[in-house]
N, CA, C and O atoms as CSV, one atom per row, in Angstrom:
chain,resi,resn,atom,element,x,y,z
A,1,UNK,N,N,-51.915,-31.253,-87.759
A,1,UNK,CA,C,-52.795,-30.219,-87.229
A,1,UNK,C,C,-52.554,-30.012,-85.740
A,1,UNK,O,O,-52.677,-28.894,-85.238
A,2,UNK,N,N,-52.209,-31.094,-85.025
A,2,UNK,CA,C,-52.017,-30.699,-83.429
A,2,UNK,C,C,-50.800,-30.196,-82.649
A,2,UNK,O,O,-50.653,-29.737,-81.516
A,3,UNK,N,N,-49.745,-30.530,-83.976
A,3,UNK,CA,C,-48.556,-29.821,-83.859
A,3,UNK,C,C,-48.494,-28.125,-83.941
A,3,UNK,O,O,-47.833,-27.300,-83.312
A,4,UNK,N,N,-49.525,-28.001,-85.045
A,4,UNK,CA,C,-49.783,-26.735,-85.364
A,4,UNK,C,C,-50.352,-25.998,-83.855
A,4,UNK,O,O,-49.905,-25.014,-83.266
A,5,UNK,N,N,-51.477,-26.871,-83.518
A,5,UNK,CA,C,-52.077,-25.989,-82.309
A,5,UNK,C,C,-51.319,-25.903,-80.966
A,5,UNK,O,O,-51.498,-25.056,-80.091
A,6,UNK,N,N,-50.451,-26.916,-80.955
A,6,UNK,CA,C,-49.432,-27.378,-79.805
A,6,UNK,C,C,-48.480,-25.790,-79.500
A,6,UNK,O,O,-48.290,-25.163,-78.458
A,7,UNK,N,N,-48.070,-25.564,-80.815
A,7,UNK,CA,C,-46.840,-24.753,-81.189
A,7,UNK,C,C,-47.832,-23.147,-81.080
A,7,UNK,O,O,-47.406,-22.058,-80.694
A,8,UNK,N,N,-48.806,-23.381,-81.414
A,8,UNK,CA,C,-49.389,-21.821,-80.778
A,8,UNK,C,C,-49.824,-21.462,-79.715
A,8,UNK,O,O,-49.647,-20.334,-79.255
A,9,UNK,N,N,-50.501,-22.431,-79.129
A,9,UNK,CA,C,-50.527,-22.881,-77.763
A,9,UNK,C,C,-49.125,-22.404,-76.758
A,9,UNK,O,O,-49.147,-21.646,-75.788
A,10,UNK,N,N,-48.263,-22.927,-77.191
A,10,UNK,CA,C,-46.770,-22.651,-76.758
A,10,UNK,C,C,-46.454,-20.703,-76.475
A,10,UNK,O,O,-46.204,-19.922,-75.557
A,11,UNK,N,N,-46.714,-20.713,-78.150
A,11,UNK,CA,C,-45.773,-19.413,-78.403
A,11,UNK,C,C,-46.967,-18.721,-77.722
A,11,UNK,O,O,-46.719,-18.792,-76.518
A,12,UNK,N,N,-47.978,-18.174,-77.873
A,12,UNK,CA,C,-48.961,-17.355,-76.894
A,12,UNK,C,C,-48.931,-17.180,-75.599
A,12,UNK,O,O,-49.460,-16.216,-75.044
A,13,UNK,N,N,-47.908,-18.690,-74.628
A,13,UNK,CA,C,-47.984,-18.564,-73.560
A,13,UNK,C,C,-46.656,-18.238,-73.266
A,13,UNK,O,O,-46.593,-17.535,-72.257
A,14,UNK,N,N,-45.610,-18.478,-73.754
A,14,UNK,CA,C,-44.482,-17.514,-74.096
A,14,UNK,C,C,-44.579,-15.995,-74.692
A,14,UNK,O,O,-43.595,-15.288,-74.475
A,15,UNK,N,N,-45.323,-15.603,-75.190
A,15,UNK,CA,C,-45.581,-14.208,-75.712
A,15,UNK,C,C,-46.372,-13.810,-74.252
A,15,UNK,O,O,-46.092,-12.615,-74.350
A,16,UNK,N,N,-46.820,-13.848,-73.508
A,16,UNK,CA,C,-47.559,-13.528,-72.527
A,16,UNK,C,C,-47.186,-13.566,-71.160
A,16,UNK,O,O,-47.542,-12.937,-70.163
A,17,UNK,N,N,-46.095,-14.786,-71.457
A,17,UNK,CA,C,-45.066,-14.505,-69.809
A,17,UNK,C,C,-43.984,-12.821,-70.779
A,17,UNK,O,O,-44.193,-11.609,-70.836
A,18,UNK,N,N,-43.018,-13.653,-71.274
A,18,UNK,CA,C,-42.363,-12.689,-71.567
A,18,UNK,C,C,-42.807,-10.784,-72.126
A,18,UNK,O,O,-42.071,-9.806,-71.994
A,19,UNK,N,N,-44.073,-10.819,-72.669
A,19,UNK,CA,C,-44.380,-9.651,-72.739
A,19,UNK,C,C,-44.703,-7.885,-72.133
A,19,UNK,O,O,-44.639,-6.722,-72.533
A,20,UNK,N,N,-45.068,-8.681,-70.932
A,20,UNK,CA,C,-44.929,-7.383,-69.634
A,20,UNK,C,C,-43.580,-7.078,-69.284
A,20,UNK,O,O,-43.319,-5.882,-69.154
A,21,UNK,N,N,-42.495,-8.068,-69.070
A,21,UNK,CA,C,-41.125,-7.676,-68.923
A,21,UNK,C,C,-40.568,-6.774,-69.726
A,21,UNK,O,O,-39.965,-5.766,-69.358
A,22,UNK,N,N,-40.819,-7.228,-71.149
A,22,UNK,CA,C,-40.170,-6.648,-72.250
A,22,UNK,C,C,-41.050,-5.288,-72.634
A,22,UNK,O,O,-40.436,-4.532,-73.387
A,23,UNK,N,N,-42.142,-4.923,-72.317
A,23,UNK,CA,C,-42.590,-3.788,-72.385
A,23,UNK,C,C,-42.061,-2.522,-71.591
A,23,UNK,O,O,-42.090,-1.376,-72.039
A,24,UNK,N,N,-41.534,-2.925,-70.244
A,24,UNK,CA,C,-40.547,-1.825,-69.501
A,24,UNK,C,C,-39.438,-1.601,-70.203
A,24,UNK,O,O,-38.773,-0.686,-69.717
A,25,UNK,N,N,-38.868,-2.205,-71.399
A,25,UNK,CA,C,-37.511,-1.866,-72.231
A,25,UNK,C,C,-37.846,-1.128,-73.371
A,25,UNK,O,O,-37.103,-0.233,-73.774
A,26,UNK,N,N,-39.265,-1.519,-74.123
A,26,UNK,CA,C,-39.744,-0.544,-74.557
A,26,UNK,C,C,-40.943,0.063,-74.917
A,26,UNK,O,O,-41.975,-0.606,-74.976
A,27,UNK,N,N,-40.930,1.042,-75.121
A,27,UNK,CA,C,-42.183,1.944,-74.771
A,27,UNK,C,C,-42.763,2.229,-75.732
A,27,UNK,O,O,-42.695,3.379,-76.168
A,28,UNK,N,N,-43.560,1.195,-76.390
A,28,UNK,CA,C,-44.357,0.987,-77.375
A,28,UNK,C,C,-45.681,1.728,-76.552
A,28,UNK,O,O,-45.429,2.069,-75.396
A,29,UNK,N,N,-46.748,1.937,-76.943
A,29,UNK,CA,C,-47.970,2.474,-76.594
A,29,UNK,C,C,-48.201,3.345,-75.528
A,29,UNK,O,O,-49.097,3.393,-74.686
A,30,UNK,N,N,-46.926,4.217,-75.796
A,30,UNK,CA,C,-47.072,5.806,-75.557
A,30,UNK,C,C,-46.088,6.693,-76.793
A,30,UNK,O,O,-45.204,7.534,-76.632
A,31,UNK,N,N,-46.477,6.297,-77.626
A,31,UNK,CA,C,-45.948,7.123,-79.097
A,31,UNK,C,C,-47.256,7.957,-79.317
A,31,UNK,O,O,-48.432,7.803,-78.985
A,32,UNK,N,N,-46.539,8.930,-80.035
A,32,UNK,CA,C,-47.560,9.973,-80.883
A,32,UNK,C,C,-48.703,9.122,-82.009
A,32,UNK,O,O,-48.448,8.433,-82.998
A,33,UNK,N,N,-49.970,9.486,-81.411
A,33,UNK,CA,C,-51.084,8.955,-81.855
A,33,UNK,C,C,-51.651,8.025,-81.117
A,33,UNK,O,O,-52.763,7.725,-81.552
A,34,UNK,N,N,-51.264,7.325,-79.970
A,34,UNK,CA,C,-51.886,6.547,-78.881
A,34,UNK,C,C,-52.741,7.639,-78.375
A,34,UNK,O,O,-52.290,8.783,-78.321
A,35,UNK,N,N,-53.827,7.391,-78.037
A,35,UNK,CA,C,-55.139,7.993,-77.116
A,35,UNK,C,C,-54.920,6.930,-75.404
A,35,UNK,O,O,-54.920,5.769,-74.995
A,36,UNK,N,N,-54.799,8.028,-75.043
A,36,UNK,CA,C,-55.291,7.161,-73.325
A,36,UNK,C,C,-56.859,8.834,-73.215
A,36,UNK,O,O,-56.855,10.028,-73.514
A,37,UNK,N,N,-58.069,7.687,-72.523
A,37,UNK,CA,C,-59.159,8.328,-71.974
A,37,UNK,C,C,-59.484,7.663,-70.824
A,37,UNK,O,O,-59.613,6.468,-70.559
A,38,UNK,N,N,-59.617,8.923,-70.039
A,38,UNK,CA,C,-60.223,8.346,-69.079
A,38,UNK,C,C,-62.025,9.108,-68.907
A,38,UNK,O,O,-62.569,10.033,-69.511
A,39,UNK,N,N,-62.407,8.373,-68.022
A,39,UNK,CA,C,-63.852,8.219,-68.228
A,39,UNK,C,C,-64.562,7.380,-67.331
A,39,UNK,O,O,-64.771,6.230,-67.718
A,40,UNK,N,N,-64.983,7.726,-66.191
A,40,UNK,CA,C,-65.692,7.353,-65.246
A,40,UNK,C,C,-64.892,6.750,-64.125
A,40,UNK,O,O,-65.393,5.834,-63.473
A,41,UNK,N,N,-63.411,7.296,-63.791
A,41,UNK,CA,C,-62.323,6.747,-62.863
A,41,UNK,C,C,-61.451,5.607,-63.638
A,41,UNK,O,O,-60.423,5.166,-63.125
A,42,UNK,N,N,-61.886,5.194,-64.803
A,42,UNK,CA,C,-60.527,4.260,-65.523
A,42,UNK,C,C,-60.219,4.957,-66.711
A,42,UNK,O,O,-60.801,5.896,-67.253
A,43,UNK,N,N,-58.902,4.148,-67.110
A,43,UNK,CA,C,-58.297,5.252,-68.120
A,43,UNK,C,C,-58.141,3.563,-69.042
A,43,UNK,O,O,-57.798,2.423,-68.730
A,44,UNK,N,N,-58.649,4.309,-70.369
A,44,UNK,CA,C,-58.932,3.109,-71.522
A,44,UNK,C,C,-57.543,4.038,-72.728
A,44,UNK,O,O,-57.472,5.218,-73.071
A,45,UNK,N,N,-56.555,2.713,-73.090
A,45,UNK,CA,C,-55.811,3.198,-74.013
A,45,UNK,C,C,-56.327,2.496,-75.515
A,45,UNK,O,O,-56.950,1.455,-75.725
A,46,UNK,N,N,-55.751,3.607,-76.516
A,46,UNK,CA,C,-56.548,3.380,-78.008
A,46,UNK,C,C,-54.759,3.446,-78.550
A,46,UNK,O,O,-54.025,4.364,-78.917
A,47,UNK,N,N,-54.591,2.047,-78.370
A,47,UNK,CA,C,-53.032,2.235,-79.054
A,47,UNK,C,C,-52.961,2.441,-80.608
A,47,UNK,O,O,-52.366,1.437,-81.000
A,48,UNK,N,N,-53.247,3.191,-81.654
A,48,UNK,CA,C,-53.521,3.072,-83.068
A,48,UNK,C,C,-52.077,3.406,-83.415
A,48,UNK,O,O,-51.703,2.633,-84.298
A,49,UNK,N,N,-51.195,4.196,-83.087
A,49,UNK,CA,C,-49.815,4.247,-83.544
A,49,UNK,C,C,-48.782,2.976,-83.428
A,49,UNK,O,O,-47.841,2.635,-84.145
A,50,UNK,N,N,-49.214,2.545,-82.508
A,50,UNK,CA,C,-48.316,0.981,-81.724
A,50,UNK,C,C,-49.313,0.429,-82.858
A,50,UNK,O,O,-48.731,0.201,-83.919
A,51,UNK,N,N,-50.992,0.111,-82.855
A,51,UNK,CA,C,-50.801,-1.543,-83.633
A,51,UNK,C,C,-50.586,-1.192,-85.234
A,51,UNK,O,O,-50.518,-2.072,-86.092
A,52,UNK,N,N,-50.481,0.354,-85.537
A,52,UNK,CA,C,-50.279,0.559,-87.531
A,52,UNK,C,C,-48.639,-0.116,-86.868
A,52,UNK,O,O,-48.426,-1.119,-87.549
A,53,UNK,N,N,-47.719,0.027,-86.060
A,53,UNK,CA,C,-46.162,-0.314,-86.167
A,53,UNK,C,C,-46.057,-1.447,-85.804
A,53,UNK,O,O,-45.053,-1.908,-86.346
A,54,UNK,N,N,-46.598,-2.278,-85.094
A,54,UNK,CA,C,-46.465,-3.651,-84.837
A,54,UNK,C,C,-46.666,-4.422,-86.111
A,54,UNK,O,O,-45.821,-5.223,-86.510
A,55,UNK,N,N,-48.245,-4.079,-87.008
A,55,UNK,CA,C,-48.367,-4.396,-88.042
A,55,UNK,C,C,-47.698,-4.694,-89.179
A,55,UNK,O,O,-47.824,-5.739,-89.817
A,56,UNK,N,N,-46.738,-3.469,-89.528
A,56,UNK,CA,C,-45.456,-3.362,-90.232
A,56,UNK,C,C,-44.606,-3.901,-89.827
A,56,UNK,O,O,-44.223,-4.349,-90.907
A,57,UNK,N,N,-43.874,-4.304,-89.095
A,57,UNK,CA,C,-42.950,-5.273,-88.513
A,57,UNK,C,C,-43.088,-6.278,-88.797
A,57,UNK,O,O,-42.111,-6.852,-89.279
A,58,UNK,N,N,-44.401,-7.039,-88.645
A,58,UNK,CA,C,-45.165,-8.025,-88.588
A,58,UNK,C,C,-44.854,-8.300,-90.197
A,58,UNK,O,O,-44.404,-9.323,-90.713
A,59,UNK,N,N,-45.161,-7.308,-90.688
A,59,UNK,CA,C,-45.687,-7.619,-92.542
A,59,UNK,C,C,-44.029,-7.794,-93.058
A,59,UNK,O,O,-43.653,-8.440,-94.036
A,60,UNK,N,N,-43.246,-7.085,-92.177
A,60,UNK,CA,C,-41.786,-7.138,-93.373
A,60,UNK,C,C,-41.247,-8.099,-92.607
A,60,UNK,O,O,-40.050,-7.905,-92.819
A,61,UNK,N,N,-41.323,-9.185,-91.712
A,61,UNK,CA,C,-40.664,-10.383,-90.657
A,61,UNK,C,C,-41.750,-11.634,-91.732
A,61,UNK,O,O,-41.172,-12.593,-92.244
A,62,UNK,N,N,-43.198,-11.452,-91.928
A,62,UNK,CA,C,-43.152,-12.546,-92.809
A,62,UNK,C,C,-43.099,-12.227,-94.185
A,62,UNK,O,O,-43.596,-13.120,-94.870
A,63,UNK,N,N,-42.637,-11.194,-94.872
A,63,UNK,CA,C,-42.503,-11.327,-96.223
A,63,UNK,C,C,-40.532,-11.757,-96.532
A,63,UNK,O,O,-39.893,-11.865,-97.579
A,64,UNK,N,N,-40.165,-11.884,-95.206
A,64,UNK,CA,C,-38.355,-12.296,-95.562
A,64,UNK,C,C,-38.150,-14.233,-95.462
A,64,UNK,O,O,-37.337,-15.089,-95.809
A,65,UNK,N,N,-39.727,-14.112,-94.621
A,65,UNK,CA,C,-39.431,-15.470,-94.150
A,65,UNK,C,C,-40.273,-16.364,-95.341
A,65,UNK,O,O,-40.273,-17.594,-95.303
């Protein structure tokens, strides 16, 4: 069990350094169907096209594995 939490522990903090870098290569959550609003001087994004495609990725990476 602590291996388990060790290893997510890990990868989350690796997904979180590396993730802002790798978002300037690509431009996930400005596709057709993302909402950006703004509303009282901040602008709130509604990524729904990015997380239906992350999702799918997600679903066909663990159905190979």
């Amino acid at each position: 069990m602590l291996k388990w939490i060790l290893t997510l522990v890990i990868a989350i903090f690796l997904l979180g350094i590396i993730a802002p870098h790798a978002a300037r290569f690509i431009r996930f959550g400005k596709l057709p169907g993302d909402i950006a609003c703004r509303f009282r001087g901040r602008t709130y994004y509604l990524p729904f096209t990015t997380t239906i495609l992350f999702s799918l990725i997600l679903l066909l990476i663990s159905r190979f594995i």
